[in-house]
N, C-alpha and C positions, 0 to 999 in steps of 0.2 A: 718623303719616305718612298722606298722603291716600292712600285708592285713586285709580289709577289706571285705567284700560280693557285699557294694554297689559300690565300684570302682574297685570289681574286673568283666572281664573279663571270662566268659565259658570257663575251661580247665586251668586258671590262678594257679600256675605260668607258667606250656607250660617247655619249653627247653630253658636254659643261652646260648648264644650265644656271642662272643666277635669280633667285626671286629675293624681293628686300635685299638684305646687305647679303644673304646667306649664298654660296655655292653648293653646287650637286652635280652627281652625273646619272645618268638613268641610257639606257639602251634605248639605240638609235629607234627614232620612228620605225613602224612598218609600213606606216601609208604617209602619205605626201605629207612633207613637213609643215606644222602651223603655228607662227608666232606665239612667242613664249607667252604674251599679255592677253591671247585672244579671251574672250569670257564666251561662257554656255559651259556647260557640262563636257567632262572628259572620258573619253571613250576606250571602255576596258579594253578593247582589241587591239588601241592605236599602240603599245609597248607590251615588253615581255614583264612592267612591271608599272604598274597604275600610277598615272599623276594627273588631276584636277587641276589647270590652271584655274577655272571659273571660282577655285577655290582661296585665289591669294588673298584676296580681300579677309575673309574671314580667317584666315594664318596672321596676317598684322593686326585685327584685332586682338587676337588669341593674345599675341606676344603683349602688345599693353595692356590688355586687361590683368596677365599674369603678372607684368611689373605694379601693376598696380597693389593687387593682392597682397604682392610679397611687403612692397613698400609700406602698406598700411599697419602690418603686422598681425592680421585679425586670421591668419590660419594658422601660425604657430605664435607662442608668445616670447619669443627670441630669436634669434639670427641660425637657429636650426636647420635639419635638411629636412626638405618638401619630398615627400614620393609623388610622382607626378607620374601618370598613367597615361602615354595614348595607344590608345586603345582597338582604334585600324588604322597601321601608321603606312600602309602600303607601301608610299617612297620613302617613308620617314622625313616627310619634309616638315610638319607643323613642328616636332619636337627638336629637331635640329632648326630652325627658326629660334625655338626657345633659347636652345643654349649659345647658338653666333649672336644673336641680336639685344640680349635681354644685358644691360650693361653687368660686366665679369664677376661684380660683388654679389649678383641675384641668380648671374646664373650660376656660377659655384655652390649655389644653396641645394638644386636639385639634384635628387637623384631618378633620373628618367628612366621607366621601362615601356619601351615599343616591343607591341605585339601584332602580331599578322597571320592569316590560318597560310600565305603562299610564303614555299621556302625563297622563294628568288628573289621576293619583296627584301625577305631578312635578311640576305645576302647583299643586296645590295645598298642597302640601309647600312650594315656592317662594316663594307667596304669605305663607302661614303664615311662613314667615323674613321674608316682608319686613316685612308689617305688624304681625307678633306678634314680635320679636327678641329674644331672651334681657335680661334686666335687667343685664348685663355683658358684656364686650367679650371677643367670641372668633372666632377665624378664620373667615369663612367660610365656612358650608358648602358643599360641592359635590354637586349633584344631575344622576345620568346616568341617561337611559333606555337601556334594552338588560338584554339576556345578563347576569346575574352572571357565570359562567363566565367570559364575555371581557371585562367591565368588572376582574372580581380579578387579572388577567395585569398590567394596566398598573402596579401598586406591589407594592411588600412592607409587607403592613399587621399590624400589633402589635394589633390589637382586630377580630375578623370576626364580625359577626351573619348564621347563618342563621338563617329563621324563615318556611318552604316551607309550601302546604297540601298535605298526606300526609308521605312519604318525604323527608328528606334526601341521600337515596345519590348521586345524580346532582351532586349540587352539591359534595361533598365534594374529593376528590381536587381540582379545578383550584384550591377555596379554599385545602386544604393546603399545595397547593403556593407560592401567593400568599404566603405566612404569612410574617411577618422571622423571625431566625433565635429570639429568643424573642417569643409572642404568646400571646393568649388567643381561643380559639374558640368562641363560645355559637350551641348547635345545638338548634332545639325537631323533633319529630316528633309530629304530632297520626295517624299510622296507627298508633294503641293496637292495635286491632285485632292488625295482624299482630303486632307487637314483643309483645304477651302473650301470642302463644299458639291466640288464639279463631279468626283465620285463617290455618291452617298454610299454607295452598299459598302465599298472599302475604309470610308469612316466611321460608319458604323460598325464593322465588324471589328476593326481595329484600337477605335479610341471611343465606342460605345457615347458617342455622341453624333449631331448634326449642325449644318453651316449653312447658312443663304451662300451664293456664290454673288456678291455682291462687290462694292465698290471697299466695303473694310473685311472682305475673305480672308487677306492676309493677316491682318490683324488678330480675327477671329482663329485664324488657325493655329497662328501662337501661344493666344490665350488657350487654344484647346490640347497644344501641345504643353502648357505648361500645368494645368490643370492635371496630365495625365501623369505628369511626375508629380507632383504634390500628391497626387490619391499613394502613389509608388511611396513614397519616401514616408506619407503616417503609416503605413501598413509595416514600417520597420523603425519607427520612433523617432521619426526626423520632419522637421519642417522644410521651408524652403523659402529664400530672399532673392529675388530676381535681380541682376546685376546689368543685364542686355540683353533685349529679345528684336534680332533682327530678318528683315526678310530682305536678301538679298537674290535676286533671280531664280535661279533654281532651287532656291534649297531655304529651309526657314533654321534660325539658330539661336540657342537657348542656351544663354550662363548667368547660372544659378547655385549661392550659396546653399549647399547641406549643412541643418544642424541637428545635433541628437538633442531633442525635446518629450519631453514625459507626457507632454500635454497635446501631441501633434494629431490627435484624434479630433480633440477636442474644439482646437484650432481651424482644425481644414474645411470644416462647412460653414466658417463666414469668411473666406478665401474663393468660394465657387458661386455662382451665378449664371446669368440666362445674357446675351445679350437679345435683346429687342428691335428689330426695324419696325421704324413707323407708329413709334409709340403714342402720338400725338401731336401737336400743337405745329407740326409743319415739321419736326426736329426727326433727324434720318436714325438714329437710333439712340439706344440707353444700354446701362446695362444695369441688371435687375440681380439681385441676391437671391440663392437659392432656395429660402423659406417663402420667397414671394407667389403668393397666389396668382399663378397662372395654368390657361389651358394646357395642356403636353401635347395637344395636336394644334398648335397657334401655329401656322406656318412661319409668322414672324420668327418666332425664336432659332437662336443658334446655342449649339452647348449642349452638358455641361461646360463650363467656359471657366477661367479664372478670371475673378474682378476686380483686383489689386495693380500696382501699378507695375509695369513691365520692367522697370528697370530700375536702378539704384543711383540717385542725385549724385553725388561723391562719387562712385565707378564710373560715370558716364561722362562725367565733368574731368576725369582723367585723360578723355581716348580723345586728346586734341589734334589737329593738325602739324599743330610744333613737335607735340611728342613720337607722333607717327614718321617726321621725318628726319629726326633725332633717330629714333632707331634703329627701322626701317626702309628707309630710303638709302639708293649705292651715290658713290660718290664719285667721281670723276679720278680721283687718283688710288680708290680702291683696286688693289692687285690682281681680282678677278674683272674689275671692269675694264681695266687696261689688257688683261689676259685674252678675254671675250670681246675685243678689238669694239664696245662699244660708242658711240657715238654721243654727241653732248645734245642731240635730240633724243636718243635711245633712252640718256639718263633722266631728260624732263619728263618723259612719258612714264619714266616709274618711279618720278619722284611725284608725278601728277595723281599715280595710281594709290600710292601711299599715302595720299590726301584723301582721295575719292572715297579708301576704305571707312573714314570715320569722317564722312561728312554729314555737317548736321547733329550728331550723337551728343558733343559738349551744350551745345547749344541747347538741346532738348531737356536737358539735366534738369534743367529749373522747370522743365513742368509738366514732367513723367509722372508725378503723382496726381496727376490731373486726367477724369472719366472720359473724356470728349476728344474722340479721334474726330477730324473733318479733313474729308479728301473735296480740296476748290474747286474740281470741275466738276460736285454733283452742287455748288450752290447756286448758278440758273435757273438748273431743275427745280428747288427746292426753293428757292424764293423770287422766280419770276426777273430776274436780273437780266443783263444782256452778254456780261459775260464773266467767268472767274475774275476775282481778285488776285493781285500775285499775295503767296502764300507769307512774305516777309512781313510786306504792306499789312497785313488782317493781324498777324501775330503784335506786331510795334504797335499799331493801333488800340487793341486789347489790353497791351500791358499799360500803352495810357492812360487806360479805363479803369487799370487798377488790380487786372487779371493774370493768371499766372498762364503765357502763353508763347508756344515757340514751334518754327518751322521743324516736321517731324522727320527722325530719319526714314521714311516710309518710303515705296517703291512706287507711291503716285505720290503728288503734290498735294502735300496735308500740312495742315498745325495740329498742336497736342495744346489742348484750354482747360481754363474749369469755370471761361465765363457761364452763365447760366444762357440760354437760346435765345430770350427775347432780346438781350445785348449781343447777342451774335448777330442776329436778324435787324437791329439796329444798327452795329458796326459797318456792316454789310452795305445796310444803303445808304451809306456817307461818300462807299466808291463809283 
């Protein structure tokens, strides 16, 4: 389709960019240009309109976790349209991800609306639909600037992206409430910072909790990020089923089913707990149930915390490596890869990246329901050894023993177990 003048965009067409299978264009840098794949955090000044590469990884999650969803049938109970919400869509790139990648019978289901408070975001988001349109036929999307808050009142939407820079808290409750009676919530938070610990006055003020900054911070700050939606969601008649809670670099991220529950009150205080460093027997932590008699000034403790399992067997045992490059992954004879004169190492490195996103996650599936996060290079420390175990080796080991155990997708080198310590402590020194 030709540009036009009235729907183009100041600077339009900007720079072709390609992440997964999906094309875009976005205005040229303003500072030195930096590899599309680079990872860290993306800096609002570098464009006249905000893109996160650091963010791709968690965009190909998104996109199979949503096939997954859809595939399962458990948010609508027929082949209906999903209102799918994202929510700060800045480039619009997660939700245009949704509709190129998501195979054409799932994405013709949604009807997407991107919101952003900057008009040039929309515009160019807008653009990007008109001239770049998915390779199959799907409703159109709808683009509104304003408020999230007051944009999520107008429907009840079955799929809600937040994805704020700092804090979530503020956007929580009016999205929850927005939510149909079953839906799915994916929530990123890049104030690592407070949610592990390193600054207490800011987790405290914020998520009215505390964190040792230790070796399972990240963990912990999950479970306190997810603890803060559960308190959110009974406070308006809904529970909450963790689907994947992951920490990727900068930014921790959280997808979790919402359901409308009569009992979610009643529910949510054997859901919360204390985790414990050092609770005894040599064993680096536990985590404790919120009825449990403890000091409130124990340094040990971290929390209120949730102490349920982070993620959902069946969702998690979806986000494979097949499926991620099934979707996600560009191909060699794709028309923008040939277009963007890329290279057949340029394609391995983002078909490597499209692995990288869900590494480990399938794998963990079988024993996410399992208490016992262990990051290997605190167990020298902790039982006198000479050096970590590699993390495959301890998990195979365990499940010989008869345990539910697997290398964790964590951001240090962990297994997820439910052996009990003293067959950890005996596993251990078999290496």
């Amino acid at each position: 389709m030709d540009v036009t003048e009235a729907h183009t965009p100041a600077g339009w067409p900007g720079e072709l960019l390609l992440e997964g299978r999906t094309p875009f264009r976005l205005p040229v840098l303003e500072s030195q240009r930096r590899h599309s794949l680079e990872r860290g955090p993306g800096d609002k000044d570098e464009r006249a309109v905000f893109h996160n590469p650091a963010m791709a990884a968690s965009r190909t999650r998104s996109v199979l976790l949503l096939a997954h969803e859809l595939e399962s049938g458990w948010l609508t109970d027929d082949d209906s349209t999903v209102r799918a919400l994202d929510g700060m869509a800045a480039s619009g790139l997660r939700s245009r991800r949704w509709l190129w990648e998501l195979p054409p019978k799932l994405a013709a289901r949604l009807q997407v609306t991107a919101v952003d408070l900057d008009s040039e975001s929309i515009s160019w988001t807008e653009a990007n639909q008109e001239h770049l349109p998915p390779p199959h036929a799907v409703p159109a999307p709808r683009y509104s600037m304003g408020d999230l808050c007051h944009i999520a009142r107008g429907s009840e939407w079955q799929w809600l992206d937040i994805d704020p820079f700092g804090s979530p808290i503020r956007f929580l409750s009016p999205v929850i409430q927005a939510a149909a009676p079953r839906a799915v919530l994916e929530v990123s938070a890049t104030d690592t910072a407070a949610l592990t610990g390193s600054s207490r006055s800011a987790l405290k003020r914020r998520y009215k909790a505390r964190a040792r900054p230790d070796a399972l911070a990240h963990d912990t700050g999950l479970r306190i990020l997810l603890a803060t939606i559960a308190m959110n969601a009974a406070q308006h008649g809904r529970t909450i089923e963790p689907l994947l809670s992951i920490w990727d670099g900068h930014h921790l991220r959280i997808s979790t089913r919402i359901i409308h529950s009569p009992d979610a009150d009643d529910t949510l205080e054997d859901q919360l707990g204390w985790r414990m460093a050092d609770p005894g027997d040599g064993q680096p932590a536990c985590l404790l149930p919120l009825d449990e008699q403890v000091e409130e000034d124990d340094p040990r403790l971290s929390g209120p915390l949730w102490i349920g399992p982070l993620g959902q067997a069946e969702a998690m045992a979806a986000l494979t490596p097949e499926r991620a490059l099934e979707l996600c992954a560009p191909r060699m004879d794709d028309p923008f890869v040939v277009e963007l004169e890329l290279s057949e190492r340029d394609v391995r490195l983002r078909t490597r990246a499209a692995e990288r996103a869900v590494r480990h996650i399938a794998g963990e599936a079988s024993a996410i329901h399992s208490p016992t996060l262990l990051v290997v290079d605190e167990l020298p420390r902790l039982l006198d050894i000479n050096a970590p175990p590699s993390p495959s080796k301890l998990a195979a080991a365990l499940r010989e023993a008869g345990h539910a155990a697997a290398v964790a997708a964590y951001g240090e080198p962990a297994i997820r177990t439910d052996a009990p310590w003293d067959v950890l402590k005996a596993t251990c020194a078999e290496f």
